[in-house]
N, C-alpha and C positions, 0 to 999 in steps of 0.2 A: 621465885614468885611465878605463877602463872601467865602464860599469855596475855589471857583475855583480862587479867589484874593490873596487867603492864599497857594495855590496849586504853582500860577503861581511863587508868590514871592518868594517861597524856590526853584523853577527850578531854577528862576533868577539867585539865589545866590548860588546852587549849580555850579551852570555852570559858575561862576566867580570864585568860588575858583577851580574849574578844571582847569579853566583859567591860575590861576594863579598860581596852582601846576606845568601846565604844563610848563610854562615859567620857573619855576623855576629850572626846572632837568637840568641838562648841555647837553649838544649836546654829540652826540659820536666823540671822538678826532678821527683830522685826520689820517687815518690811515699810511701816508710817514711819520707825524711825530712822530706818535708812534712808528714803526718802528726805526727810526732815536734813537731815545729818548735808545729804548732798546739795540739797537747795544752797549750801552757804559755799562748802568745802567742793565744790565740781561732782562729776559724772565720775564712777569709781571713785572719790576721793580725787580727784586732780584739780585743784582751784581753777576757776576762769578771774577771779580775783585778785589781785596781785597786795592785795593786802590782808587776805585771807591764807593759811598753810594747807597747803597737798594735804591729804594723810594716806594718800597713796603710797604704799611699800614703806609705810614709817613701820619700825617695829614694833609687834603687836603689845609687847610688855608697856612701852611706852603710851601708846593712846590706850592703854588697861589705864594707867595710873596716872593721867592725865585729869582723862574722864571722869575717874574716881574723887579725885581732888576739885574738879569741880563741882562735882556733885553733892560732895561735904562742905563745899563751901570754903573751902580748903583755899582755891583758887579764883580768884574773880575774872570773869570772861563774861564783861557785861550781855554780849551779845547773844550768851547762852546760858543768862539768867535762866534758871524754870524749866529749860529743856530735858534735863536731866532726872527733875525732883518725879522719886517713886520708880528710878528704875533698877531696875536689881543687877547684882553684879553676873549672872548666866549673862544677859544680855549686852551689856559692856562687856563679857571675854567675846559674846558673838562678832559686836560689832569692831571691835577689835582686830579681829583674826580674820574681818571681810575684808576690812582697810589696806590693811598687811598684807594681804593675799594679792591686790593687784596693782598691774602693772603702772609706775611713775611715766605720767604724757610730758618730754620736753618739753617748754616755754623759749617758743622762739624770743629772741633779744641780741642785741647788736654786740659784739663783745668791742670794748676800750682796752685795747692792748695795756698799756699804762697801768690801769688800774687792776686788771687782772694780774697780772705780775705784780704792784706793790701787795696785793689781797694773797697772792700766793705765798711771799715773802714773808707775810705777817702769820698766814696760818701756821706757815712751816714755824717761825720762831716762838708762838705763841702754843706751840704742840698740841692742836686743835684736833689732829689728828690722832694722840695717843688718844683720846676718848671717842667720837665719834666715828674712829677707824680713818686709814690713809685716803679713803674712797669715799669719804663722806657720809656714808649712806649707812650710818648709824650703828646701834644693835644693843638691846634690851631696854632699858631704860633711858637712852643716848639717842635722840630722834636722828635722823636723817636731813642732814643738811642743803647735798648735792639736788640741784634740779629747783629748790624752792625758788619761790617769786624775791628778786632781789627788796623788792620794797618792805616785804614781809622781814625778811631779813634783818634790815636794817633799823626794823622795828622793833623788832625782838630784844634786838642786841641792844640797842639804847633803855630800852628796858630792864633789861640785868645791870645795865651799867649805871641807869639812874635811879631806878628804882625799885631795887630789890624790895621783894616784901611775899606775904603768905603765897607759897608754893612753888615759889621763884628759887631753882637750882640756886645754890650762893655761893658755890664753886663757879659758875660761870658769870656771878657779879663778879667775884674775885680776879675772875681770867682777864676781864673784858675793863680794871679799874684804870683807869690812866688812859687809855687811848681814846682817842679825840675823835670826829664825827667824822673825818674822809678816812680815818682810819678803819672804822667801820665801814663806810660807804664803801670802800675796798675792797676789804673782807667779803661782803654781802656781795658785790660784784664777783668774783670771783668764786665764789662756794653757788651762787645763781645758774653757772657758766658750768658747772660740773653736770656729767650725764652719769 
């Protein structure tokens, strides 16, 4: 084959896979809805709320299919009634891949030796960490635990545990059935307390 044959055909296909890198990056989210997004969830994503979650460095897949769910309705998050209706899924991977993209702000808080060790105790035996990873800090569809607000936390989890229902993991109703509310309180201290 000629050179300049052998030349053309690797621009070719240079220039497809740019193509298709380019395609691939997500849009910059809109800005009214990042904005919007933050009023609730903090600056970057890092709650000032302690009863509202980070979504600072949660994994992008996760707040993809979060979002998605509740945008179908899938998901009830009273407080995000209507925020979502009419938005397309480009923009949910945008806003997604912004969230994920930065940095989790510590939440100072007092640590209870006690309770952090019973909440370590429990995760280790409850294998909390074969899904969310030994670091907390999540990965694909498995949000990120480590850093969140413990009240958030323990909000959650009583929620899986009492009331499963649409779009509610049932694997983690199942994880969380039988343990009692300091047991949780525990847990949530503890997984709060991670960086």
């Amino acid at each position: 084959m000629p050179v300049d044959a052998v030349v053309r055909r690797a621009l070719g296909a240079a220039l497809l896979v740019a193509a298709s890198l380019a395609q691939s990056q997500p849009a910059a989210p809109p800005a009214q809805q990042l904005q919007l997004c933050m009023a609730c969830h903090g600056p970057q994503g890092n709650s000032q709320n302690p009863e509202i979650p980070s979504l600072a460095a949660q994994p992008q897949l996760f707040i993809e299919n979060q979002l998605v769910l509740i945008r179908e309705g899938m998901r009830e998050v009273p407080q995000m009634k209507g925020l979502l209706d009419g938005m397309k899924d480009p923009e949910i991977v945008a806003l997604a891949a912004y969230f994920a993209a930065q940095k989790p702000v510590a939440v100072a808080a007092k640590r209870d030796e006690a309770m952090f060790q019973r909440g370590q105790a429990l995760a280790g035996k409850a294998l909390c960490g074969s899904c969310h990873l030994p670091d907390f800090t999540g990965r694909q569809q498995i949000p990120r635990l480590a850093g969140q607000h413990e009240s958030f936390l323990l909000t959650a989890m009583k929620q899986f545990r009492d009331k499963p229902g649409p779009g509610r993991d049932t694997i983690m109703a199942a994880s969380l059935y039988g343990l009692k509310d300091q047991d949780l309180a525990d847990l949530a201290h503890y997984l709060a307390q991670l960086r």
